[in-house]
C-alpha positions as CSV (number, residue, x, y, z in Angstrom):
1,X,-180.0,244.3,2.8
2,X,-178.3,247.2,4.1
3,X,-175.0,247.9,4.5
4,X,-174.4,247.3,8.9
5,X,-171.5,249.5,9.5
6,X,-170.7,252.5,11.5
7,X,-167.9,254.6,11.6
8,X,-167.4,256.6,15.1
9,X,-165.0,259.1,17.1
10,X,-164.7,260.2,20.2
11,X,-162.2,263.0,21.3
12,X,-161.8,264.2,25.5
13,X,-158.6,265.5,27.4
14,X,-157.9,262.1,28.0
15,X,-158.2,260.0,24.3
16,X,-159.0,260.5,20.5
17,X,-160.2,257.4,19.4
18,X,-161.4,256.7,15.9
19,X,-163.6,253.2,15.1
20,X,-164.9,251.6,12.2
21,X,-167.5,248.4,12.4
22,X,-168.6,246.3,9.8
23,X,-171.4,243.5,11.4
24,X,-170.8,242.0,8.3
25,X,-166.9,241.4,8.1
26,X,-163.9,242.8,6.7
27,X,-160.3,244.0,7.6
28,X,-159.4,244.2,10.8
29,X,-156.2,245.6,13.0
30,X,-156.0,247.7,16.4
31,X,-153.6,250.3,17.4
32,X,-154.4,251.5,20.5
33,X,-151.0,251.7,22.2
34,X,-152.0,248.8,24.5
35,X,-150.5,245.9,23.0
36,X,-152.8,243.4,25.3
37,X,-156.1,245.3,24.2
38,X,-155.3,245.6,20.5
39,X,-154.4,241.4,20.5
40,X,-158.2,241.1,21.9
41,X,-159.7,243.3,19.6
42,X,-158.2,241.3,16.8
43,X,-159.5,238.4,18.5
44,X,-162.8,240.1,18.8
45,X,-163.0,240.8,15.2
46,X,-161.8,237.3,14.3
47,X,-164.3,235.5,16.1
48,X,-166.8,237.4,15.9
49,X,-166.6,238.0,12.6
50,X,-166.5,241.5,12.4
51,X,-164.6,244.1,10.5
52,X,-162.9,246.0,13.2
53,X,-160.4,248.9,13.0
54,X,-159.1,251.0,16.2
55,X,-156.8,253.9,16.3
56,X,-156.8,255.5,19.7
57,X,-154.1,257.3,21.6
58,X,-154.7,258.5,24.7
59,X,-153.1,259.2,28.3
60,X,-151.2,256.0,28.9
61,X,-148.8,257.6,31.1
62,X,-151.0,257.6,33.9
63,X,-152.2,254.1,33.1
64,X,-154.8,252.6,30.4
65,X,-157.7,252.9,32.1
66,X,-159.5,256.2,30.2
67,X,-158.2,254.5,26.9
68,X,-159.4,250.9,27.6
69,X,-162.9,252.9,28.8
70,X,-163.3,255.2,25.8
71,X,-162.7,252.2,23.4
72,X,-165.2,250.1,24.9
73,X,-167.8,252.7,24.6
74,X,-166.9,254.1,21.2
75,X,-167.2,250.1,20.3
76,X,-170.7,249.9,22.0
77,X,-171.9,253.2,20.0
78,X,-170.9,251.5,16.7
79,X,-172.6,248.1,17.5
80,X,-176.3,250.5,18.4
81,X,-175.6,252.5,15.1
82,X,-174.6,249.2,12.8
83,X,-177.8,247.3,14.0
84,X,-180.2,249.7,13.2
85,X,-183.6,248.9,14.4
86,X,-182.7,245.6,14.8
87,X,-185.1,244.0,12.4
88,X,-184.0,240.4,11.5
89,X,-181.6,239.5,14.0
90,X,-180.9,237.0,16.2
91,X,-180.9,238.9,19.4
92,X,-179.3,236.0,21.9
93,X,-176.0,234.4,21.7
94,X,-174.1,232.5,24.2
95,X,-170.8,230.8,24.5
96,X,-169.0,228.8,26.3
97,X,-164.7,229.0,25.1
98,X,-161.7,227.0,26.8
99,X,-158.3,228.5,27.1
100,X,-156.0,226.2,28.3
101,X,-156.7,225.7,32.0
102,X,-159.3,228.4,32.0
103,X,-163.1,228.6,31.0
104,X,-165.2,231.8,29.8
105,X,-168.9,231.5,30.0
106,X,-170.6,234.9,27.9
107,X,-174.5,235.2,27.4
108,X,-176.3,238.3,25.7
109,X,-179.2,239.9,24.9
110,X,-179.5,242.6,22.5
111,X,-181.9,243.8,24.7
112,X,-181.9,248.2,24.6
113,X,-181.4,247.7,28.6
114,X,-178.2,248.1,29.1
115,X,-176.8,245.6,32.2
116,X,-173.3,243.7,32.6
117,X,-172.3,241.5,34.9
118,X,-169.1,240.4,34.7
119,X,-168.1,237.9,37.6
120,X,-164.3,236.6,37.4
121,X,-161.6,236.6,40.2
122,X,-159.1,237.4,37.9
123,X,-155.2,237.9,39.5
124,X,-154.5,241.1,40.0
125,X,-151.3,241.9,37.5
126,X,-150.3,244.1,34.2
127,X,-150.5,242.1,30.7
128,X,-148.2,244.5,28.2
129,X,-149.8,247.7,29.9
130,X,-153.6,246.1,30.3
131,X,-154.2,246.4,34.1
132,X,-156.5,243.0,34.6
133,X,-159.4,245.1,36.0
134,X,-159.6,246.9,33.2
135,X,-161.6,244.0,31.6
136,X,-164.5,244.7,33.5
137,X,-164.4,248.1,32.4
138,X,-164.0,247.2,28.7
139,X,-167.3,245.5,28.8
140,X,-169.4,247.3,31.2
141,X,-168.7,250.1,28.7
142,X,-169.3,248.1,25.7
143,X,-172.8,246.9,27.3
144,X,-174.0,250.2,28.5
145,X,-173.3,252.2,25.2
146,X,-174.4,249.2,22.7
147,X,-177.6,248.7,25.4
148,X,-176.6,245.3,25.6
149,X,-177.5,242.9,28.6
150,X,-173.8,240.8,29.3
151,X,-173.2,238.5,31.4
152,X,-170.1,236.8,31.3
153,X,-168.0,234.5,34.0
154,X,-164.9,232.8,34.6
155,X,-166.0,230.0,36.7
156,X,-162.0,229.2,36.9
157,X,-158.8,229.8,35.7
158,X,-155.2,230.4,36.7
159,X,-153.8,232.5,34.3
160,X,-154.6,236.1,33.8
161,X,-153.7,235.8,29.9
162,X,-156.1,232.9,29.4
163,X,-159.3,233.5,31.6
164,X,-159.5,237.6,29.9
165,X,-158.7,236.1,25.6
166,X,-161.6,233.4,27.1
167,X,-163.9,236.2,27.8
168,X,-163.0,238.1,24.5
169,X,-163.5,234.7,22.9
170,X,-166.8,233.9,24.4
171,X,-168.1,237.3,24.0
172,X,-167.1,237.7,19.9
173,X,-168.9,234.2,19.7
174,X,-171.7,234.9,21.6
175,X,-172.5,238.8,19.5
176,X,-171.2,236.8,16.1
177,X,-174.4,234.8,16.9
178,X,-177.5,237.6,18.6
179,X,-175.7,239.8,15.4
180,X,-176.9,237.4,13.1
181,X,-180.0,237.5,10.5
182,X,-182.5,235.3,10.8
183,X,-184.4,233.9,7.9
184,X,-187.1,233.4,9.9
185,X,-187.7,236.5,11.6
186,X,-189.2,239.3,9.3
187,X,-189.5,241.8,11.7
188,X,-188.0,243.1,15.2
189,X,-187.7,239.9,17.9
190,X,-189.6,241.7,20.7
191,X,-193.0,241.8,21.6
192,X,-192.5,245.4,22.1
193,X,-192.2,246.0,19.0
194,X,-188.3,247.7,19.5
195,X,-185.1,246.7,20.7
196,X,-183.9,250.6,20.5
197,X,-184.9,251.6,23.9
């Protein structure tokens, strides 16, 4: 089988940002400047399985919003380029994690149409320089640029902390699994024929 990685950059006024994927696994460590963002995307890589490194430096004095942005679509690039034509894979996962008082519910289809919805009334506050709106953005820009269809909710919660690692949790689990080969699948799992567009 061939290798799954992808290594990608992506350079603007606003953030350099440098990415490498392995579907696969392998080391993994973020330093983004955000410390809440790089603790998810070790989570993501742990439980998800993934080989994951982020550098990225960006704006931050006006806020983390371009960096959180740019890393969730440099991320969604790499996941298109590691998956190739998809042959093989899975293509659904879904999870359901706990955190504490808090649940995360994430479904997805490796679909080539990109869609998120992302449906979580999560309290408005700052975690270490990660607005809490910002993790919308994170996956709306992960979905659109991997042409993934997300879905993930908080049906409850209380804590900021908890209900956002829940939704890193659930969506690592839920990609760990669509990522996946199938032994039973010897081709692409669409009746189309593609997955790509």
């Amino acid at each position: 089988m061939s290798t799954r990685t992808s290594s990608r950059e992506r350079h603007t006024g606003e953030t350099q940002v440098r990415l490498f994927l392995d579907l696969d696994g392998g080391a993994a460590g973020a330093e983004t400047g955000v410390g809440f963002l790089d603790h998810m995307l070790d989570l993501l890589a742990r439980h998800g399985r993934l080989g994951l490194k982020v550098e990225a430096s960006g704006d931050l004095e006006t806020g983390a919003h371009h960096t959180v942005e740019d890393i969730g679509i440099v991320l969604g690039q790499a996941l298109d380029e590691a998956l190739g034509d998809r042959a093989g894979i899975r293509r659904y996962g879904s999870a359901v994690v706990p955190m504490d008082e808090s649940l995360a519910e994430c479904a997805l289809d490796i679909s080539g149409r990109p869609y998120c919805h992302f449906d979580a009334d999560l309290p408005t506050t700052s975690i270490a320089g990660f607005d809490t709106e910002l993790a919308e953005e994170f996956f709306r820009a992960v979905a659109n640029s991997a042409k993934l269809t997300l879905h993930i909710s908080v049906p409850y919660g209380s804590n900021a902390h908890h209900m956002i690692e829940a939704c890193f949790k659930a969506f690592a689990r839920a990609l760990r699994v669509a990522v996946s080969i199938d032994p039973e699948e010897s081709g692409v799992p669409s009746t189309k024929g593609t997955l790509n567009e």
